[in-house]
Phi, psi and omega in degrees: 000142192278159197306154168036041164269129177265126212250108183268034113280000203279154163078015160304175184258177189215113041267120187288345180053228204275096191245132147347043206276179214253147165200106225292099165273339171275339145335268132002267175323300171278000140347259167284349194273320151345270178335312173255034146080047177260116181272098200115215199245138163290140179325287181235159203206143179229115192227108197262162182080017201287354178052252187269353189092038160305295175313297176304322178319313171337281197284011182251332173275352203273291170251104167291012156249001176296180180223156162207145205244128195256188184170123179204113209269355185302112166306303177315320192295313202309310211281346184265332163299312283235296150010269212312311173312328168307328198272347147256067165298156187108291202224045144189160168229157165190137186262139188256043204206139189262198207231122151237202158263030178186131174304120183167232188221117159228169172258143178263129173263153202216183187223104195271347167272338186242090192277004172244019160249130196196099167283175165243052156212148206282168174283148188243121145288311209251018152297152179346287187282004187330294206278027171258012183248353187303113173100323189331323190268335168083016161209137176349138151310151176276353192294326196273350197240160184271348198075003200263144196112302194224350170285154159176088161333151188199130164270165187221094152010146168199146173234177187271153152310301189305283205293346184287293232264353188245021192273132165303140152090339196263124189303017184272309153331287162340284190277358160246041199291334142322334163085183235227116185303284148286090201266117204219115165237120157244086173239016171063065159087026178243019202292305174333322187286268188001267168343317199254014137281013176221047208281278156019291187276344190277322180338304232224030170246148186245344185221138124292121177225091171263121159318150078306127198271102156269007178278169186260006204302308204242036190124176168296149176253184182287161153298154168284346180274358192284308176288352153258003198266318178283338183265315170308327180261022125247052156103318181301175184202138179323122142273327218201124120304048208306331195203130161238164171217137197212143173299099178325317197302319241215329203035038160287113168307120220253304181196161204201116141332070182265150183244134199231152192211136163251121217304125156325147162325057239074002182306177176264182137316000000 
């Protein structure tokens, strides 16, 4: 390690498994948010996936004129959002309902040792990377288990943005007449629906910030190339890799953070 270098493992616990590396996302983010000619701090931030409001707590302590709109359909989930949501009257919302590309009922698969994990596409045990989720946590995994017991479906309500994010009348309306500085989807191998229920709203988004899966955990995953093949073709362009995660044992990349921005008016390539 080169002299005065930051080790972004040091004081983990060990066997570290599925680690982090480190990379400045708020950094990143205004970045790109520069890049795509947000002058200052954003207006509005959209945080699908929102699990308990981890995120929006971010960007909301990060920029204090932001306003932000959450979606999260995990029932365990919700009453600690719900919280969390309170605690920014004003300048947040959150919806108890998840985000696809058509409006209707889907099943959310869940976890009864992790009750705040939760896909619309089922857990794969007998994926690959399966044994890079083991131990992390310093207790089993749900991964780790036959599932019987601890798996459990929920239909869960779900909507498109563009219809969500355009209803007369909603102070959500309001705050994106301007259109949505910042669009942030975490849905664990679910991001494609979302997105491509959302062709309108990307119009009028200046940032994209996607989880991406290549792990098989939770299925085969899409190409990374179907989501630039979809961000590209409104305008956007790769900024960042803002987060990789990666299986030490293996140095497989598991899933990674992109950040996607549309370039200003005179912006560079």
């Amino acid at each position: 390690m080169l002299p005065n270098s930051v080790d972004p493992f040091a004081g983990l616990p060990v066997p570290r498994g599925l680690d982090p590396l480190y990379f400045d996302r708020r950094r990143s983010l205004e970045g790109a948010l520069r890049w795509a000619g947000v002058d200052g701090q954003p207006r509005v931030c959209v945080d699908v996936g929102a699990n308990v409001g981890q995120t929006m707590r971010s960007f909301l302590e990060w920029w204090p004129q932001t306003r932000c709109i959450s979606f999260e359909p995990l029932p365990e989930a919700w009453p600690e959002l719900e919280r969390e949501t309170a605690r920014w009257a004003g300048r947040a919302t959150a919806h108890p309902v998840g985000v696809s590309d058509r409006a209707g009922t889907l099943t959310l698969h869940a976890s009864r040792s992790f009750p705040k994990d939760s896909s619309f596409r089922d857990f794969n045990r007998a994926a690959e990377t399966a044994h890079a989720h083991w131990g992390i946590r310093g207790r089993p995994s749900h991964f780790e288990g036959d599932g019987v017991g601890d798996d459990y479906e929920v239909s869960v309500p779900v909507v498109t943005l563009d219809e969500h994010l355009t209803a007369a009348g909603s102070i959500e309306l309001q705050w994106c007449a301007e259109g949505i500085d910042l669009l942030k989807s975490d849905t664990q191998g679910w991001d494609l629906e979302v997105l491509r229920g959302a062709a309108m709203t990307l119009e009028r988004t200046r940032v994209v910030l996607v989880e991406w899966q290549f792990d098989d955990i939770y299925g085969r995953p899409a190409p990374v190339g179907a989501l630039d093949d979809l961000l590209t073709g409104v305008g956007m362009r790769l900024w960042d890799i803002a987060h990789v995660y990666k299986d030490l044992a293996s140095l497989r990349t598991l899933w990674v953070d992109l950040v996607y921005a549309r370039p200003a008016v005179g912006g560079g390539g």
